[in-house]
C-alpha positions in Angstrom: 0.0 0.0 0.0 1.7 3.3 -1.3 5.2 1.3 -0.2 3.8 -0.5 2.7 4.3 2.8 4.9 3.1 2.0 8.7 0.1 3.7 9.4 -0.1 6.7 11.7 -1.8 6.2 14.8 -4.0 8.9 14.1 -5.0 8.4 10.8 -8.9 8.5 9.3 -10.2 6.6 6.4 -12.3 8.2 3.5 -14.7 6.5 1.4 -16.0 8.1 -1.6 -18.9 6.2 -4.1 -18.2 8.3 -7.2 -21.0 6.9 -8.5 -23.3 8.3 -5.8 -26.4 10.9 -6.6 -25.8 9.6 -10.9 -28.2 7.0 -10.7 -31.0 6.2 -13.2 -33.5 8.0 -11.1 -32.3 11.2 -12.5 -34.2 10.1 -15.4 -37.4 10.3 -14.0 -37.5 12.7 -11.2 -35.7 16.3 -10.4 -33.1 15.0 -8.3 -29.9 16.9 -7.2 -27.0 15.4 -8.6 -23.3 15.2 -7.1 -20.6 15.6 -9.3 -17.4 14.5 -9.4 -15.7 18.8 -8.8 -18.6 18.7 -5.7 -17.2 15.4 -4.1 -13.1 16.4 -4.6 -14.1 19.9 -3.4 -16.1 18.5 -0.4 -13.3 16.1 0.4 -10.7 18.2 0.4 -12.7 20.8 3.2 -12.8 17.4 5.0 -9.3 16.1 5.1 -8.4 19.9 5.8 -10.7 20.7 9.2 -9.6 17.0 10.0 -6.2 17.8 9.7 -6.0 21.1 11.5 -7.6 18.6 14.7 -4.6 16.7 14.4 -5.3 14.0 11.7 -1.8 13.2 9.9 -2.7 10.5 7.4 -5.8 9.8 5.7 -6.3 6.6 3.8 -8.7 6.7 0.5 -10.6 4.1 -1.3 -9.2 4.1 -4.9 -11.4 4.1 -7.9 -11.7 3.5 -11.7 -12.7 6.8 -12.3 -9.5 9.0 -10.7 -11.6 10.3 -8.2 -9.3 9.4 -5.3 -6.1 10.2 -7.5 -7.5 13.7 -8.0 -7.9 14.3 -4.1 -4.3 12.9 -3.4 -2.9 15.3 -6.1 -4.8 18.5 -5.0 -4.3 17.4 -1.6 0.0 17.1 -2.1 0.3 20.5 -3.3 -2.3 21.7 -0.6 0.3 20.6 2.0 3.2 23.0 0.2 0.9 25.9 1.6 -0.5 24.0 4.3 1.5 22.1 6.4 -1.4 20.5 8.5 -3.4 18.7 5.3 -2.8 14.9 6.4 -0.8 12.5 3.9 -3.2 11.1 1.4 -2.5 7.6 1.0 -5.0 5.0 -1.5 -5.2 1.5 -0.5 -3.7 -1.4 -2.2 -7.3 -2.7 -3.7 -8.3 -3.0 -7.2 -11.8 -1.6 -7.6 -14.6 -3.5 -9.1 -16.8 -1.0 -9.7 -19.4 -2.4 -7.1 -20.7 -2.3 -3.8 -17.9 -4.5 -3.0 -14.9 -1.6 -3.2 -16.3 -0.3 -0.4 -17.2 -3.0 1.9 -13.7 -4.0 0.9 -12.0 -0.9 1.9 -13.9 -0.6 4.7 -12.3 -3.9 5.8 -8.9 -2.9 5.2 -9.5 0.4 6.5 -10.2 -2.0 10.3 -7.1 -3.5 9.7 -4.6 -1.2 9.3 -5.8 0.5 12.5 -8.0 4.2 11.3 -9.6 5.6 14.1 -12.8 6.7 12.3 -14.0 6.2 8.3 -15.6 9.2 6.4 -17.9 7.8 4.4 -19.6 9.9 1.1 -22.9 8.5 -0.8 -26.0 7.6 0.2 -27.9 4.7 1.8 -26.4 2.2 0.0 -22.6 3.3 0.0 -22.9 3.2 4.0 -24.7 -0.1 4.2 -21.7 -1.5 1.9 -19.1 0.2 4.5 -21.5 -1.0 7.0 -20.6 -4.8 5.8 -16.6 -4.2 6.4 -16.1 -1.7 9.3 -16.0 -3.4 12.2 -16.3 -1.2 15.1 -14.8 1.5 13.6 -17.3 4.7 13.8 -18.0 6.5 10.4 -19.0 10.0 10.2 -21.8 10.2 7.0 -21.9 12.7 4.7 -25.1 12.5 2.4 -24.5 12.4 -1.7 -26.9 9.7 -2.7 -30.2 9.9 -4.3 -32.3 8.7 -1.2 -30.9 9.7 2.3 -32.0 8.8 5.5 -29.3 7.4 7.4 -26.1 9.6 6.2 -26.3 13.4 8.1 -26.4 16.4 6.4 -23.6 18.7 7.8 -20.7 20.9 5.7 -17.8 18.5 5.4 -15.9 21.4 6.7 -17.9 20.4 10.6 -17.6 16.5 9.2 -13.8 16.7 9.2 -13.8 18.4 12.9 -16.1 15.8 13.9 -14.3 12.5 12.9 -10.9 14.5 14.4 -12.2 14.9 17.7 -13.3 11.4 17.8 -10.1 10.1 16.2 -8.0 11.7 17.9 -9.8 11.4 22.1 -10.5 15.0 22.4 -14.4 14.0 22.3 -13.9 12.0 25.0 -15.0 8.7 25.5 -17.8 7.3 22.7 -18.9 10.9 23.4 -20.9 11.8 20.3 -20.7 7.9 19.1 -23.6 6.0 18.6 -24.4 2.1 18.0 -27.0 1.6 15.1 -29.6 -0.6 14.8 -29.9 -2.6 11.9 -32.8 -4.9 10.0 -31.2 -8.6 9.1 -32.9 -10.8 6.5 -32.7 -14.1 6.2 -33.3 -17.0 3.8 -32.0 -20.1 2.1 -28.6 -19.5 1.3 -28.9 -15.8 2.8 -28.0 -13.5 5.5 -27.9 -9.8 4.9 -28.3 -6.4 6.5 -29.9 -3.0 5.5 -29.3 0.3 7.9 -32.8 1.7 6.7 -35.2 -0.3 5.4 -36.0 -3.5 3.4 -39.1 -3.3 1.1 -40.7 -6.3 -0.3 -41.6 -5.5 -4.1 -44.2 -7.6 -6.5 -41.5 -6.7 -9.2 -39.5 -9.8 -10.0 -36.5 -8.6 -11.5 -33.4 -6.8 -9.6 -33.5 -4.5 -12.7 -32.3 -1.2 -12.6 -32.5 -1.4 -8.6 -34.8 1.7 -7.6 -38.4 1.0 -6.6 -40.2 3.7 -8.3 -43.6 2.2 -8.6 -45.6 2.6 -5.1 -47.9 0.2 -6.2 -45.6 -2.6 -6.7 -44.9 -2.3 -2.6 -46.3 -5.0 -0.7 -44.2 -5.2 2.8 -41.9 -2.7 4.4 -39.6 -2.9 7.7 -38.1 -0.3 8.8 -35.1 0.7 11.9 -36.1 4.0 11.9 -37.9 6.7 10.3 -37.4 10.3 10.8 -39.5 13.2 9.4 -37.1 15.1 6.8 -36.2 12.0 5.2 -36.9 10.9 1.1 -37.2 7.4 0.3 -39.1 4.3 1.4 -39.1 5.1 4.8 -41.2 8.6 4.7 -43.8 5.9 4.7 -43.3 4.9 7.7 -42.1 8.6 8.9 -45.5 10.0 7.7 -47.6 7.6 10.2 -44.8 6.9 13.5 -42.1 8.7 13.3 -39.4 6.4 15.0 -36.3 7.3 16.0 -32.5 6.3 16.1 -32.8 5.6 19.7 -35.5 3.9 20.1 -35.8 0.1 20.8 -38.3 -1.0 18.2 -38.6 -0.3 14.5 -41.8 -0.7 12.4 -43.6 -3.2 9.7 -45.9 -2.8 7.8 -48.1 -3.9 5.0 -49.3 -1.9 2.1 -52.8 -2.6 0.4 -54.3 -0.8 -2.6 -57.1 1.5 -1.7 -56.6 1.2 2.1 -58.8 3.4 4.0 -55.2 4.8 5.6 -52.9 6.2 2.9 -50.4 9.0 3.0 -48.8 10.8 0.1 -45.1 10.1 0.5 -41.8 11.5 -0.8 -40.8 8.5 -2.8 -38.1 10.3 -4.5 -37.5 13.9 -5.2 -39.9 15.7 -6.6 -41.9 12.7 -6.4 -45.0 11.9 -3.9 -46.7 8.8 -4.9 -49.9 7.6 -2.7 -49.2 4.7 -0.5 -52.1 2.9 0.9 -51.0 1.1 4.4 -53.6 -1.8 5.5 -51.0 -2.6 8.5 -48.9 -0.9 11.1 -47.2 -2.7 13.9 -43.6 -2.1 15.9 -41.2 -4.3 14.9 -39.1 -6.0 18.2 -35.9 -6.3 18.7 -35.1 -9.9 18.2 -38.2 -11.4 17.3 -38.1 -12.9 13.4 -41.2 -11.9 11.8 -41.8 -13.7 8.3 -41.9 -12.1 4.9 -45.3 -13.3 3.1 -44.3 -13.4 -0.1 -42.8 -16.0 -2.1 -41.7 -14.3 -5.0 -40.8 -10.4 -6.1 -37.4 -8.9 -5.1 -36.3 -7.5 -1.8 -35.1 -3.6 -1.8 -32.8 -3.1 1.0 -32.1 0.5 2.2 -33.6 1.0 -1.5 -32.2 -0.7 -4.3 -33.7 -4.1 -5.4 -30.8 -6.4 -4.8 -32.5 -10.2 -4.0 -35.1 -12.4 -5.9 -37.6 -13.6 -3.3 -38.2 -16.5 -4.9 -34.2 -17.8 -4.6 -34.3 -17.6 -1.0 -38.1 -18.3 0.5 -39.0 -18.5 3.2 -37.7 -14.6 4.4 -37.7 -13.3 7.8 -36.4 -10.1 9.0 -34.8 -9.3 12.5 -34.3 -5.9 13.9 -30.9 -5.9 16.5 -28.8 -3.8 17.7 -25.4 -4.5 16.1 -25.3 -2.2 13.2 -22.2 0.4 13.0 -21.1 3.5 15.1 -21.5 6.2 13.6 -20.1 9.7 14.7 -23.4 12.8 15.7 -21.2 15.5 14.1 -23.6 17.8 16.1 -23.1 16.1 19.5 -19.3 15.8 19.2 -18.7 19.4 18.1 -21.3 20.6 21.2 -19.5 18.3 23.9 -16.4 20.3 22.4 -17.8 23.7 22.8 -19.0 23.1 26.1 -15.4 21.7 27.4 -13.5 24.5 25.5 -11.6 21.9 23.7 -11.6 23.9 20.4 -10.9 27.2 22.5 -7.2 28.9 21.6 -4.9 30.4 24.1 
């Protein structure tokens, strides 16, 4: 890796999808895209706040299209002018172009010893670093298409955030919090989703998105905040659920239910969703997926065939990934003067 140079012992991994907020969906709805100038500028405000909290060496995911070359390149001749940028370093990994580059990354990122992963995309980039972490805590900055777990804060506050974490001026798991997370399993399965899983009539992966509200049949959910786009304003619309609490929520959609609400599916896109059930999903307790065929969407994209893996059952736990509350961390370090000069 980059001459097999020991890592620093307060070092940060960053992982970028650079596919992230390009999808297909663009096609067919207003959504914001993130382009490749947007993700290398929002990097670099990263690694810079991170560095000035006293990150040294930062560890990127490398990728097919140069978008990790590009940061290392601006970020060099940054440190000519700026002596506290951290060393860009890219793992020794050849990307695939899939999910996998991350979850693989994320893995070698655990190993070589990073105190805290930065993690850019949307709900499916931080499920795949989800897969490879370990307990190291990722701070989430939101460029995907549907958004509900990653936070929305400048990178600039990201950056301070993962350095006070990485470094043990936040204190101890000050700031840090455990996830919860839904598990399906199957024949010949076992997976995770941070988010939700959905349970489609459509029996095809396809392109991945569920943009058809009446094709829904089942959805679970961890949690469901108001604020949020995707499969899980559904839910949000009816019991808002939160991050801390115990339980998540399942339900069942039915065509011309007396209960529907008018959900943000996508952006600029609200699409009727008739709901014939509503109950709390339990931490622990396996509850069975009725269907026998379609395709599972987990934390939005259609990525199993029912119909492979029957019978389904999904368990909500406790055992998903720390993540870093950029907001609690930087207040904890207000309050204790830890930022405060002189």
């Amino acid at each position: 890796m980059d001459g097999m140079i020991a890592v620093h012992p307060l070092a940060i991994g960053v992982i970028a999808n650079p596919s992230s907020g390009r999808d297909l969906r663009r096609l067919f709805s207003w959504g914001s895209t993130s382009s490749m100038a947007e993700k290398i500028n929002a990097m670099l405000r990263l690694l810079t706040s991170a560095g000035a909290l006293g990150i040294t060496e930062a560890w990127l995911m490398p990728d097919s299209s140069g978008l990790a070359r590009e940061v290392q390149s601006r970020a060099r001749q940054a440190r000519l002018r700026q002596a506290s940028m951290p060393e860009i370093r890219l793992l020794d990994m050849l990307p695939s172009n899939s999910a996998r580059d991350s979850t693989n990354a994320a893995a070698l990122m655990a190993g070589i010893g990073v105190r805290a992963i930065a993690v850019l995309g949307g709900d499916g980039t931080h499920r795949a670093v989800a897969r490879g972490c370990g307990e190291v805590p990722l701070v989430t900055l939101s460029t995907g298409t549907n958004n509900a777990f990653p936070e929305r804060f400048d990178a600039t506050l990201t950056g301070m955030a993962a350095a006070l974490v990485a470094t043990g001026r936040a204190g101890d798991d000050v700031g840090v919090r455990r996830n919860k997370r839904l598990m399906v399993r199957g024949r010949g399965l076992e997976d995770m989703a941070l988010v939700d899983i959905a349970v489609s009539r459509q029996d095809a992966t396809g392109a991945g998105a569920v943009d058809c509200a009446q094709d829904l049949q089942e959805l679970f959910v961890s949690f469901c905040e108001p604020g949020v786009i995707g499969l899980a304003s559904v839910a949000a619309l009816l019991e808002p659920t939160g991050r801390d609490c115990a339980h998540g929520l399942h339900l069942r959609m039915v065509a011309g239910a007396p209960c529907s609400v008018q959900a943000p599916l996508m952006p600029g896109m609200l699409a009727e969703v008739g709901v014939g059930s509503l109950a709390r999903l339990q931490p622990g307790v396996p509850v069975a997926i009725s269907a026998t065929r379609g395709t599972l969407a987990l934390d939005g994209e259609r990525s199993i065939e029912i119909a492979a893996h029957a019978p389904l059952t999904v368990t909500l736990d406790g055992l998903g990934p720390r993540s870093i509350m950029v907001e609690a961390v930087l207040r904890q370090a207000a309050v204790a003067n830890r930022l405060k000069l002189g």
